[in-house]
PQR file with spaces between the fields and no chain letter, atoms N, CA, C, O and H, PARSE charges and radii, in Angstrom:
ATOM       1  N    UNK     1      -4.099  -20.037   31.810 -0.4000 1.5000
ATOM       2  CA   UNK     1      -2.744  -20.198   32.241 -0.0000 2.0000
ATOM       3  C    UNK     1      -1.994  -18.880   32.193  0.5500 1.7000
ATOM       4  O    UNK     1      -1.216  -18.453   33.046 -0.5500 1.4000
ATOM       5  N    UNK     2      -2.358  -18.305   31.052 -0.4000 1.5000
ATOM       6  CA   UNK     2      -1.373  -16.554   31.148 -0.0000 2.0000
ATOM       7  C    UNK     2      -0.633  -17.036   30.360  0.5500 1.7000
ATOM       8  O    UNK     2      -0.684  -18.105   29.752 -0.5500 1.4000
ATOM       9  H    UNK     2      -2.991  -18.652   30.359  0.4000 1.0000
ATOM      10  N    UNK     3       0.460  -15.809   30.362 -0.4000 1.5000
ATOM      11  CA   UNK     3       1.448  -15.050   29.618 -0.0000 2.0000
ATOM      12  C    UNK     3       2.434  -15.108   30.430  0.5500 1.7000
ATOM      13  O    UNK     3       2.356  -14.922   31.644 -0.5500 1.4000
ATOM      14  H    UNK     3       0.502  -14.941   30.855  0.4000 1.0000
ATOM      15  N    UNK     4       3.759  -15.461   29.595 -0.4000 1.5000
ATOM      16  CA   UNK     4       5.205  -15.417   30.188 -0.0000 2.0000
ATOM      17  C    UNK     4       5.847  -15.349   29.450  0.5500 1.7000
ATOM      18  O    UNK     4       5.519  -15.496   28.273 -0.5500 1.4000
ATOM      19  H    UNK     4       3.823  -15.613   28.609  0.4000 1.0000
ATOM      20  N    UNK     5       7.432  -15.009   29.981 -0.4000 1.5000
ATOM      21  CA   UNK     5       8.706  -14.532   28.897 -0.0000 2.0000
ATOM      22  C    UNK     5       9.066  -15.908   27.938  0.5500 1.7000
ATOM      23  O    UNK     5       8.973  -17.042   28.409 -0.5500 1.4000
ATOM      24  H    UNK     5       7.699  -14.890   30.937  0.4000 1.0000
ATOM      25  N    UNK     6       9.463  -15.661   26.618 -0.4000 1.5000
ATOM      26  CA   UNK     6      10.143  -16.806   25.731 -0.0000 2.0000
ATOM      27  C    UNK     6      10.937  -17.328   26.738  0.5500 1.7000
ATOM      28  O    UNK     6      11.522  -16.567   27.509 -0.5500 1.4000
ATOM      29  H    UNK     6       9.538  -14.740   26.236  0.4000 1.0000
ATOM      30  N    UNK     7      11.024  -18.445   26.821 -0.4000 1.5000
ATOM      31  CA   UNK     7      12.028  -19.650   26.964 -0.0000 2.0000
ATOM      32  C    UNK     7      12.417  -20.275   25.799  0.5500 1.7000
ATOM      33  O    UNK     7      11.887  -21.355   25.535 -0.5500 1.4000
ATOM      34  H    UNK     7      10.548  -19.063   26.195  0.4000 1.0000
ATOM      35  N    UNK     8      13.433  -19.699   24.873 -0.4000 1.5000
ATOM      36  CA   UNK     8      13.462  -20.327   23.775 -0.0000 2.0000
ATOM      37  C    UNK     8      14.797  -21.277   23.864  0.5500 1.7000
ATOM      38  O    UNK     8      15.870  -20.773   24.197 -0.5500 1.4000
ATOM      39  H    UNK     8      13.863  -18.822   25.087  0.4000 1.0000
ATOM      40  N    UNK     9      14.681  -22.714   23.544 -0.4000 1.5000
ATOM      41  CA   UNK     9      16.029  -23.434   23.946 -0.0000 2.0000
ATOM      42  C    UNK     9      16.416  -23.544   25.030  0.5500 1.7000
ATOM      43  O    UNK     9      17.630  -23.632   25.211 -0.5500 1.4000
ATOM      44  H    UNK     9      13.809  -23.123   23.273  0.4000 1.0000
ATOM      45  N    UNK    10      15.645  -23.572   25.961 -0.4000 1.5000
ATOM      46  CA   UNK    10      15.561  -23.875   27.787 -0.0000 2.0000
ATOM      47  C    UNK    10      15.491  -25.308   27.654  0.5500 1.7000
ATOM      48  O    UNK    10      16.485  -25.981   27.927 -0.5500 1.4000
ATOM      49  H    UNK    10      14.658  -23.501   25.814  0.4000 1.0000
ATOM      50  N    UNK    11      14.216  -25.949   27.187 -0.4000 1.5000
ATOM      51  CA   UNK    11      13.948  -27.151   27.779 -0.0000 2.0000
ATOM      52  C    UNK    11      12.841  -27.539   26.528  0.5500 1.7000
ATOM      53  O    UNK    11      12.463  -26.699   25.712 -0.5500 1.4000
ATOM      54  H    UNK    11      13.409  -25.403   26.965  0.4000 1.0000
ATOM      55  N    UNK    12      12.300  -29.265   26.533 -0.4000 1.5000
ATOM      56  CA   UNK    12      11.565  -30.123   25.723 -0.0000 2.0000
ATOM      57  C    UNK    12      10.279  -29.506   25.943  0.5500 1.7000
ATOM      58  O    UNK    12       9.940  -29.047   27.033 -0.5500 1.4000
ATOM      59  H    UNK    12      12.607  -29.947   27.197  0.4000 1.0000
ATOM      60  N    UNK    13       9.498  -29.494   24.807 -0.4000 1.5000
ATOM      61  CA   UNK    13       8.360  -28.949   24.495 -0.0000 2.0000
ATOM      62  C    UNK    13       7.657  -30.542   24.126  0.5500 1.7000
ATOM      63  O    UNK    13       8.031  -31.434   23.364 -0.5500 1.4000
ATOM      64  H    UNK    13       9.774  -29.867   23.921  0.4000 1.0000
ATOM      65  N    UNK    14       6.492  -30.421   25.036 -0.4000 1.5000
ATOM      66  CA   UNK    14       5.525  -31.891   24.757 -0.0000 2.0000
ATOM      67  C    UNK    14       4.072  -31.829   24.076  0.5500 1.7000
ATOM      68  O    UNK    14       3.106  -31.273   24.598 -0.5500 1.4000
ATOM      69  H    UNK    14       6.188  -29.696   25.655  0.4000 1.0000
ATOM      70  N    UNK    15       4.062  -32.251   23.271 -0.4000 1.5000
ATOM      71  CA   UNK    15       2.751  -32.663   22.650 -0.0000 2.0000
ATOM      72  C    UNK    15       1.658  -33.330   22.825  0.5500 1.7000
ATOM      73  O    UNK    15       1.835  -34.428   22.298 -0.5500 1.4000
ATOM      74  H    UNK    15       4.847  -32.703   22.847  0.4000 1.0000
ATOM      75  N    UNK    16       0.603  -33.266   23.286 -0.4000 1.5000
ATOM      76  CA   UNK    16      -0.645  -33.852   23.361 -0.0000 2.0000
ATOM      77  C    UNK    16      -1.857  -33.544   22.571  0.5500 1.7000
ATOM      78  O    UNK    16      -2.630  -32.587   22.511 -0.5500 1.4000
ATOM      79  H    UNK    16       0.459  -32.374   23.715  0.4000 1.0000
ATOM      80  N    UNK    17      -1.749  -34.704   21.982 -0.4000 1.5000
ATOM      81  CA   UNK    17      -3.367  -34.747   21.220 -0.0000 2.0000
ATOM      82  C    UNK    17      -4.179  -36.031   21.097  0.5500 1.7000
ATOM      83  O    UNK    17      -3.828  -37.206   20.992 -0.5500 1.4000
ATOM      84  H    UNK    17      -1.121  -35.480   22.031  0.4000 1.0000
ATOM      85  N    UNK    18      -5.428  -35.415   21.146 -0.4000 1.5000
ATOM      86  CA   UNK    18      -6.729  -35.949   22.042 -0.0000 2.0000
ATOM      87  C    UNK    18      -7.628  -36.143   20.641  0.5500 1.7000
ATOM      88  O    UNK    18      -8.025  -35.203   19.952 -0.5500 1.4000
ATOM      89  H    UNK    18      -5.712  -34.460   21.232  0.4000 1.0000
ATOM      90  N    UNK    19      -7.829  -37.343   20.409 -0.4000 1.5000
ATOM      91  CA   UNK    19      -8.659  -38.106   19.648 -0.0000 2.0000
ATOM      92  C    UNK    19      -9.746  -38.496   20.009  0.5500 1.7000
ATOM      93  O    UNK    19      -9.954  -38.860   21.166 -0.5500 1.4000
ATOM      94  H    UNK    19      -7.506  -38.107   20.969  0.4000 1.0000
ATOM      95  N    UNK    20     -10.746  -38.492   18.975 -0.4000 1.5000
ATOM      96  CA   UNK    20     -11.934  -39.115   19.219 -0.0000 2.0000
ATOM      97  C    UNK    20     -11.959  -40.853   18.569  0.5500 1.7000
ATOM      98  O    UNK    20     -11.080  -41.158   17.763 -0.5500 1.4000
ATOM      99  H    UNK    20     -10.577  -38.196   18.035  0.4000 1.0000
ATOM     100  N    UNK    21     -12.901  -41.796   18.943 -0.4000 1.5000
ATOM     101  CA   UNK    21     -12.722  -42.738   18.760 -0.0000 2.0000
ATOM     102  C    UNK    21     -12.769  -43.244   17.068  0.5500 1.7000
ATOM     103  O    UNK    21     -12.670  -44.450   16.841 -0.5500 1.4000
ATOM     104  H    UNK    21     -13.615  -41.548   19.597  0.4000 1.0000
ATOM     105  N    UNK    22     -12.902  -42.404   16.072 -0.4000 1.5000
ATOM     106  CA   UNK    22     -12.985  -42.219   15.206 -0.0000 2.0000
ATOM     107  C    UNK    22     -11.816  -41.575   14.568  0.5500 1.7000
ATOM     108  O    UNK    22     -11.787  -41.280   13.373 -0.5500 1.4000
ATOM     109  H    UNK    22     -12.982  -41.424   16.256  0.4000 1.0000
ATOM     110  N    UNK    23     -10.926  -41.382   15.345 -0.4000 1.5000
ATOM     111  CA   UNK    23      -9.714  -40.697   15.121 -0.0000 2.0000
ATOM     112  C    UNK    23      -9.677  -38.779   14.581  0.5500 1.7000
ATOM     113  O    UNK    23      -8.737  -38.077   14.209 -0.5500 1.4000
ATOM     114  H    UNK    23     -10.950  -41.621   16.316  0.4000 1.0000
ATOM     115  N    UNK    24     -10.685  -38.573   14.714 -0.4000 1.5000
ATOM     116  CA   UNK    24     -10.286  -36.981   14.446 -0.0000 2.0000
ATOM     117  C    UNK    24     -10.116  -36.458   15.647  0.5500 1.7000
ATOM     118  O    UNK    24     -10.586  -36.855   16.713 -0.5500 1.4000
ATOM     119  H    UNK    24     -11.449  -39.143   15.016  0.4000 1.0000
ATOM     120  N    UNK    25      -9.302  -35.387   15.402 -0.4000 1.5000
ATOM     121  CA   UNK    25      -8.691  -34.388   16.618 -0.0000 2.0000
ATOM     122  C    UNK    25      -9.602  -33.980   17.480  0.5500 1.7000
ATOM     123  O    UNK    25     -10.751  -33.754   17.103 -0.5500 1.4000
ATOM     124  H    UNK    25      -8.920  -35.064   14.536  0.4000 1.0000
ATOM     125  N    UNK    26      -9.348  -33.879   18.325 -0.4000 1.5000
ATOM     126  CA   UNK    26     -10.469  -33.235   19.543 -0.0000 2.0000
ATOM     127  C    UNK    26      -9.466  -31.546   19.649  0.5500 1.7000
ATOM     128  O    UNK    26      -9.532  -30.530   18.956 -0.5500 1.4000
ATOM     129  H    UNK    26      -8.414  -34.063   18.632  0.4000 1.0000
ATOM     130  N    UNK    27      -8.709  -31.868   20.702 -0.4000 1.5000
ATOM     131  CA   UNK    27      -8.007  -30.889   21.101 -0.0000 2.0000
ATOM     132  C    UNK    27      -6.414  -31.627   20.228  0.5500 1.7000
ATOM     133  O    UNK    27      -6.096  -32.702   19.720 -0.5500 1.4000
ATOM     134  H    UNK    27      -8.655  -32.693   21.264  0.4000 1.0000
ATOM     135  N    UNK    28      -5.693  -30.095   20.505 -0.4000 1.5000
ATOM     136  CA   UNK    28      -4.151  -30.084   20.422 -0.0000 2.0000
ATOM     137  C    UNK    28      -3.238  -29.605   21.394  0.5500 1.7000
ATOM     138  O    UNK    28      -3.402  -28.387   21.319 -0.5500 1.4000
ATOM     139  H    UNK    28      -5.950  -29.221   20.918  0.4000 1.0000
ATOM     140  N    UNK    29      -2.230  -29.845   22.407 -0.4000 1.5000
ATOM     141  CA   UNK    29      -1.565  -29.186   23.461 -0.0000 2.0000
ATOM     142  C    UNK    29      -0.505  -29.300   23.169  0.5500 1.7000
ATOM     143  O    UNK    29      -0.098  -30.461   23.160 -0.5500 1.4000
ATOM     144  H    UNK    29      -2.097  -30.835   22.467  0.4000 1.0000
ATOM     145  N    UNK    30       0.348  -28.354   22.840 -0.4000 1.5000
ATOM     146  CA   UNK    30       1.919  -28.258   22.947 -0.0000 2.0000
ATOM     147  C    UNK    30       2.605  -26.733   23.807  0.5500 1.7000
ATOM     148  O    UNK    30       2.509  -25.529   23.565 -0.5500 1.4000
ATOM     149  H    UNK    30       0.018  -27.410   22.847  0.4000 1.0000
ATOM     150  N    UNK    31       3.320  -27.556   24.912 -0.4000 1.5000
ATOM     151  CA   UNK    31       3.361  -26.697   25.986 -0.0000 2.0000
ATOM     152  C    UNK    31       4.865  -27.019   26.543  0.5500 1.7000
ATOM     153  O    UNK    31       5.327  -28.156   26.440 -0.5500 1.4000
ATOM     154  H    UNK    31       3.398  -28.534   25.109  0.4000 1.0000
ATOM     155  N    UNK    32       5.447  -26.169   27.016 -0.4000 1.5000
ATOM     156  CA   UNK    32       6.804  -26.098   27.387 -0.0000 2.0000
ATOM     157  C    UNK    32       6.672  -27.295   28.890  0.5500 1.7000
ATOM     158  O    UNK    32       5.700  -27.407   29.637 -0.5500 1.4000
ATOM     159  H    UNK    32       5.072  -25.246   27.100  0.4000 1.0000
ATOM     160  N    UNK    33       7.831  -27.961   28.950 -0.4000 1.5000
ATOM     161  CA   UNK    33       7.926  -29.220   30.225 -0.0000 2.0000
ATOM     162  C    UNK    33       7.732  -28.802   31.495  0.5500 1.7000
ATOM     163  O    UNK    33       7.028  -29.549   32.174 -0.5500 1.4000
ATOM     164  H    UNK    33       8.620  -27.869   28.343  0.4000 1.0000
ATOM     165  N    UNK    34       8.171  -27.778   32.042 -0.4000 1.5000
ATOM     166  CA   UNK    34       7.680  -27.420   33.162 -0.0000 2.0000
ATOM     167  C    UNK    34       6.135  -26.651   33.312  0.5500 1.7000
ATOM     168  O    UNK    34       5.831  -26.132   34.386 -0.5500 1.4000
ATOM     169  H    UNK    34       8.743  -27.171   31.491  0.4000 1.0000
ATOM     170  N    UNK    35       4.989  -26.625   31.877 -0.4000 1.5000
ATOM     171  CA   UNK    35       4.084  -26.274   32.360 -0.0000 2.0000
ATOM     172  C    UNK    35       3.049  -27.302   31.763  0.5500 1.7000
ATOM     173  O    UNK    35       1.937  -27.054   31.299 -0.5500 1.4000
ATOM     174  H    UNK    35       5.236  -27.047   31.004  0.4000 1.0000
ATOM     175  N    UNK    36       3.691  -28.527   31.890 -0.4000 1.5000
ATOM     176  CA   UNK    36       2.980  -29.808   31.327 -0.0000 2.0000
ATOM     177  C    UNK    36       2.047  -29.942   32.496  0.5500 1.7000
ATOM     178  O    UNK    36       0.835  -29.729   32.451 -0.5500 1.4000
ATOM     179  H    UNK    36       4.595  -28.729   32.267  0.4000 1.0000
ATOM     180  N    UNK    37       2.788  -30.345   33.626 -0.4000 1.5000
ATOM     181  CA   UNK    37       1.343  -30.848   35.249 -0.0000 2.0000
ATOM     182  C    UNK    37       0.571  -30.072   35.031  0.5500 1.7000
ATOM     183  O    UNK    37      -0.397  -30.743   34.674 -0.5500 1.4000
ATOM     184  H    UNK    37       3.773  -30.518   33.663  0.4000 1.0000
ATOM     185  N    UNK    38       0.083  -28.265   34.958 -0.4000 1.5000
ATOM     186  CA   UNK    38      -1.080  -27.664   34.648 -0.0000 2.0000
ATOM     187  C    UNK    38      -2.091  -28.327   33.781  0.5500 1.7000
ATOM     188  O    UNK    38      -3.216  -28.765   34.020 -0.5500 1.4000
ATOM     189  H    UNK    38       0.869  -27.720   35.248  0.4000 1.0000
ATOM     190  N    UNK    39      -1.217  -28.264   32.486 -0.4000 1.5000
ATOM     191  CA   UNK    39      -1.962  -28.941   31.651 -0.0000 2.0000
ATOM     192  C    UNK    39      -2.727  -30.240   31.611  0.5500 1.7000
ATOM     193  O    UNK    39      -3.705  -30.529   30.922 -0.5500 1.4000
ATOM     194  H    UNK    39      -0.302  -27.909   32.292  0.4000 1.0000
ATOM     195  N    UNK    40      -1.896  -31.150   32.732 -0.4000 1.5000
ATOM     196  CA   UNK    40      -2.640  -32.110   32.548 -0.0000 2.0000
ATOM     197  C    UNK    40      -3.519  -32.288   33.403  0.5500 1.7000
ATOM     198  O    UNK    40      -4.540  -32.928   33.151 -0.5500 1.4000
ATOM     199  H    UNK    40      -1.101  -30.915   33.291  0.4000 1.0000
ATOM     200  N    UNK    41      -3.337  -31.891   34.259 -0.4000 1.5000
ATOM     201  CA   UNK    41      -4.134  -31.169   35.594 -0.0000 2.0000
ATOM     202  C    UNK    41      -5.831  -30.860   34.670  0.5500 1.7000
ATOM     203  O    UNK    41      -6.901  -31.236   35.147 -0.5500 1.4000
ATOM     204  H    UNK    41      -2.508  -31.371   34.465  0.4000 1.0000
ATOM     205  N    UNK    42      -5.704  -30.117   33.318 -0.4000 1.5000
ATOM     206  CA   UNK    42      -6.754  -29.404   32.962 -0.0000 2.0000
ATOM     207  C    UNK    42      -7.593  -30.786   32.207  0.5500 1.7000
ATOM     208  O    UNK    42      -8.782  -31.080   32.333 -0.5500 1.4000
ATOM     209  H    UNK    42      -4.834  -29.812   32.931  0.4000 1.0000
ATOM     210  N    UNK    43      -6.763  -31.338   31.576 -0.4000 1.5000
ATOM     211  CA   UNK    43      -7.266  -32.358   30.525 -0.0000 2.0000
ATOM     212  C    UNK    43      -7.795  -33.177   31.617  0.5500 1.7000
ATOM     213  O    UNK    43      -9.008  -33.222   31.826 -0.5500 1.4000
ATOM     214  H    UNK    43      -5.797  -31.099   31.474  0.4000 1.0000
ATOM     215  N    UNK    44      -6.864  -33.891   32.397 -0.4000 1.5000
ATOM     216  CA   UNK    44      -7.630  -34.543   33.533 -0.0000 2.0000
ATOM     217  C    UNK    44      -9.230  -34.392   34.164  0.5500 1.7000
ATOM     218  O    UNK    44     -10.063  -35.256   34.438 -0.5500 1.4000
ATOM     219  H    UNK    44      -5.879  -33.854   32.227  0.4000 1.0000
ATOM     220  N    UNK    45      -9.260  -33.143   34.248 -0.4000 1.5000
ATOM     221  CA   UNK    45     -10.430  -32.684   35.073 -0.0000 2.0000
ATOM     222  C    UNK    45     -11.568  -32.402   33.188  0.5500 1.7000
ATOM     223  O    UNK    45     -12.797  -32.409   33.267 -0.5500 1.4000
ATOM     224  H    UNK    45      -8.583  -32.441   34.025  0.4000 1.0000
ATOM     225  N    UNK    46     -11.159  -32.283   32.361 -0.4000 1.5000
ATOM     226  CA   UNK    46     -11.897  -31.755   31.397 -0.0000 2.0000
ATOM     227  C    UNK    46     -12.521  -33.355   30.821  0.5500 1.7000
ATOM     228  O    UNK    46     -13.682  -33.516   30.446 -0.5500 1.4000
ATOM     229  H    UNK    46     -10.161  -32.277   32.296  0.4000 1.0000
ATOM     230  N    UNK    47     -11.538  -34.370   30.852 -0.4000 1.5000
ATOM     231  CA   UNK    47     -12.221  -35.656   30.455 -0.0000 2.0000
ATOM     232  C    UNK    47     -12.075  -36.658   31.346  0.5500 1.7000
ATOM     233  O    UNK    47     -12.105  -37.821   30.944 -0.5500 1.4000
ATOM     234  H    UNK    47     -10.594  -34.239   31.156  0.4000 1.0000
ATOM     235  N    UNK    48     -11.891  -36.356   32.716 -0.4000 1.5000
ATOM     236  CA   UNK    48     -12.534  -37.436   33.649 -0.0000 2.0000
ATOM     237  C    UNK    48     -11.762  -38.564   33.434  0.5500 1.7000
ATOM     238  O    UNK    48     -12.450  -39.582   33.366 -0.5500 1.4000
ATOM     239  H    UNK    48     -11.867  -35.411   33.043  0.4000 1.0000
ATOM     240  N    UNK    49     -10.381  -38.766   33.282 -0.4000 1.5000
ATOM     241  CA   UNK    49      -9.067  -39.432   33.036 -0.0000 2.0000
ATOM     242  C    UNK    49      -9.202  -40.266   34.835  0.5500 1.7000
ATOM     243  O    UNK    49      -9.368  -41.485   34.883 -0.5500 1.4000
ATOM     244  H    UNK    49      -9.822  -37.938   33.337  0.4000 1.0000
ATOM     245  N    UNK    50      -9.125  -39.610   35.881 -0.4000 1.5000
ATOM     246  CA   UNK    50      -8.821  -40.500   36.673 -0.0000 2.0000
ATOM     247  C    UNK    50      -7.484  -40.647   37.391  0.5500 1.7000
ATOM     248  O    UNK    50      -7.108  -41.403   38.287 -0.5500 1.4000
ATOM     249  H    UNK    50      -8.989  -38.619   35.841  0.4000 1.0000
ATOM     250  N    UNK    51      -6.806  -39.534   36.600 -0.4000 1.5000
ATOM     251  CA   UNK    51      -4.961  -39.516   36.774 -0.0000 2.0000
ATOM     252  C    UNK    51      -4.929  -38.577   38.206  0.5500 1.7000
ATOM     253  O    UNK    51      -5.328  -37.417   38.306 -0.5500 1.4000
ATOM     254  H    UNK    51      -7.112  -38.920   35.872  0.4000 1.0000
ATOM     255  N    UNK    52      -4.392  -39.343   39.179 -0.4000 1.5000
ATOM     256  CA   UNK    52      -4.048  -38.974   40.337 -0.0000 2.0000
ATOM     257  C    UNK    52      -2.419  -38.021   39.973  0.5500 1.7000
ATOM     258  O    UNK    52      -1.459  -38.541   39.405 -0.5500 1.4000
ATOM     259  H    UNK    52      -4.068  -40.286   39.098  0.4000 1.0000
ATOM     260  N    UNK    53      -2.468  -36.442   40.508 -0.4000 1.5000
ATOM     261  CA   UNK    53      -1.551  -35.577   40.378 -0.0000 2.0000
ATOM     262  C    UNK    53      -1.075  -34.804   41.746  0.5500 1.7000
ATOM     263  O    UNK    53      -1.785  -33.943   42.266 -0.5500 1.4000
ATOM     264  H    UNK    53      -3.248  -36.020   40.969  0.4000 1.0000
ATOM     265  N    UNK    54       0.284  -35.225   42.311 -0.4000 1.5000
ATOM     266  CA   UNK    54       0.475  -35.170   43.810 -0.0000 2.0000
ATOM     267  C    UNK    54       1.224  -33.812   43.628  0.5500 1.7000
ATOM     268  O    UNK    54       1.773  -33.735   42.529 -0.5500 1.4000
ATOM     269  H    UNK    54       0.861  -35.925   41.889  0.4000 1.0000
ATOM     270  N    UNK    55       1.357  -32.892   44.309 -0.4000 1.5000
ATOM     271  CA   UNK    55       2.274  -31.570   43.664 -0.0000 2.0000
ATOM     272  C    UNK    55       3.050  -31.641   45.283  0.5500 1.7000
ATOM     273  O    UNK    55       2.472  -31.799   46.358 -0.5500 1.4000
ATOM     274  H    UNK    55       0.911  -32.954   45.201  0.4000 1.0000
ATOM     275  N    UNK    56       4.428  -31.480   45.055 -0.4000 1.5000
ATOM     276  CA   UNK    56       5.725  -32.115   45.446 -0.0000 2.0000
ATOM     277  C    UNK    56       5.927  -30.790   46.358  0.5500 1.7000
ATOM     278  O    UNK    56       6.760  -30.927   47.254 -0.5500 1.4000
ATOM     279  H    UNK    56       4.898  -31.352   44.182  0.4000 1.0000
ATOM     280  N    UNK    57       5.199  -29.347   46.251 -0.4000 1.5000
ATOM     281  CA   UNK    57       5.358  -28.878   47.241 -0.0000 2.0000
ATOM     282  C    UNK    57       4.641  -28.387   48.147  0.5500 1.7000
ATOM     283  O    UNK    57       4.908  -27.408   48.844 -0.5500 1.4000
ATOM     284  H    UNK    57       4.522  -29.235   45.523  0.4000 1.0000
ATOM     285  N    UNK    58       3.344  -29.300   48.185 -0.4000 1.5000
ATOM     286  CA   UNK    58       2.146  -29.795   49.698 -0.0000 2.0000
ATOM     287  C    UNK    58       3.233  -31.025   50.662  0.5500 1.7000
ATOM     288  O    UNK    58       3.510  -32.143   50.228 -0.5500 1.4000
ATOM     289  H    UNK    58       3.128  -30.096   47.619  0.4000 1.0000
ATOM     290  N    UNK    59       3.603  -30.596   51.708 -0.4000 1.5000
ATOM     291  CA   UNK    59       4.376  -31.739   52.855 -0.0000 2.0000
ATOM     292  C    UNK    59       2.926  -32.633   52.516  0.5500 1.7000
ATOM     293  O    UNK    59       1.813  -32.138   52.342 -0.5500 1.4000
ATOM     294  H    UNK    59       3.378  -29.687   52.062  0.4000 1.0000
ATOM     295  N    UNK    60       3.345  -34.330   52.468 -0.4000 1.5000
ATOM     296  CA   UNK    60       2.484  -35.408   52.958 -0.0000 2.0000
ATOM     297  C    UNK    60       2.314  -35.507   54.625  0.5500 1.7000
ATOM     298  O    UNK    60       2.878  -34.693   55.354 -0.5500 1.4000
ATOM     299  H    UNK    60       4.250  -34.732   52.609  0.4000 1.0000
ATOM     300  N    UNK    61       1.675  -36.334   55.026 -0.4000 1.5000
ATOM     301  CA   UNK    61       1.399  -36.789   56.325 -0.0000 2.0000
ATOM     302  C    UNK    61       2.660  -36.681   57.384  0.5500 1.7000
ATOM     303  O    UNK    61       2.972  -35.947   58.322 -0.5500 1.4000
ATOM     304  H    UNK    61       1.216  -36.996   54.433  0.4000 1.0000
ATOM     305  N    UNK    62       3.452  -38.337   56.399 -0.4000 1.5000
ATOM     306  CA   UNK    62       4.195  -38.665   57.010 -0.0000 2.0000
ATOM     307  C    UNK    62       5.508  -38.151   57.065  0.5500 1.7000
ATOM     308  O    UNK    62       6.392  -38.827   57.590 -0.5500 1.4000
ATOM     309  H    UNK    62       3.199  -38.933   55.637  0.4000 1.0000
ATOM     310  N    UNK    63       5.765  -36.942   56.548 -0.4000 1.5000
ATOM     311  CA   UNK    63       7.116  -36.438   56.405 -0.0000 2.0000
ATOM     312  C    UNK    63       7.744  -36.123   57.345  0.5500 1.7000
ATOM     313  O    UNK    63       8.963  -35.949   57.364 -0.5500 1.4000
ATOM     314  H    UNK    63       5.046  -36.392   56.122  0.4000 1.0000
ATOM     315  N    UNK    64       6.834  -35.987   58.427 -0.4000 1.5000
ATOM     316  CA   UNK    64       7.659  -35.254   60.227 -0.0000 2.0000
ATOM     317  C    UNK    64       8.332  -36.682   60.436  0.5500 1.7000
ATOM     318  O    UNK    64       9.507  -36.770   60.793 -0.5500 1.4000
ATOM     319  H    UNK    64       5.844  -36.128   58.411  0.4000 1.0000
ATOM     320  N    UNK    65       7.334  -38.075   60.137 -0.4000 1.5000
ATOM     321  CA   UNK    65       8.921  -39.258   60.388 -0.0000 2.0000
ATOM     322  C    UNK    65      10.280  -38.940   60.684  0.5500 1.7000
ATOM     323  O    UNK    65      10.882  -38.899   61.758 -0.5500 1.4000
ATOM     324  H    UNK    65       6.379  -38.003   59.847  0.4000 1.0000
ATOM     325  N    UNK    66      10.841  -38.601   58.843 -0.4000 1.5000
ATOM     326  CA   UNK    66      12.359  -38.253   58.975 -0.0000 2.0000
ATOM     327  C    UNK    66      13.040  -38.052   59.658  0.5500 1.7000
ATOM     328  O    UNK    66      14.201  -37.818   59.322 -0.5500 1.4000
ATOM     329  H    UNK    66      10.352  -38.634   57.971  0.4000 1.0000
């Protein structure tokens, strides 16, 4: 993901952690809100979740409708 300037007191910082069925930690993610979709983007693809992620600035099909 890289390196970027503090955002300190911008915005909610989210937590994710990834258990095994036994309950010990797998992974830990705590990542500022606007760079949560990456992240889940990664976990997604790393454990085969299934979570469909649409990114809002690819036009769909049908947008010439309007």
């Amino acid at each position: 993901m890289g390196f970027s300037k503090f955002r300190l007191g911008k915005e909610e910082i989210f937590e994710t952690i990834i258990k095994d069925c036994d309950g010990r930690k797998i992974e830990e993610w705590r990542v500022m809100k606007s760079d949560y979709p990456k992240v889940l983007k990664i976990i997604n693809s790393k454990y085969g979740l299934g979570i469909i992620i649409r990114d809002k600035s690819v036009p769909r099909d049908l947008d010439w409708v309007k």
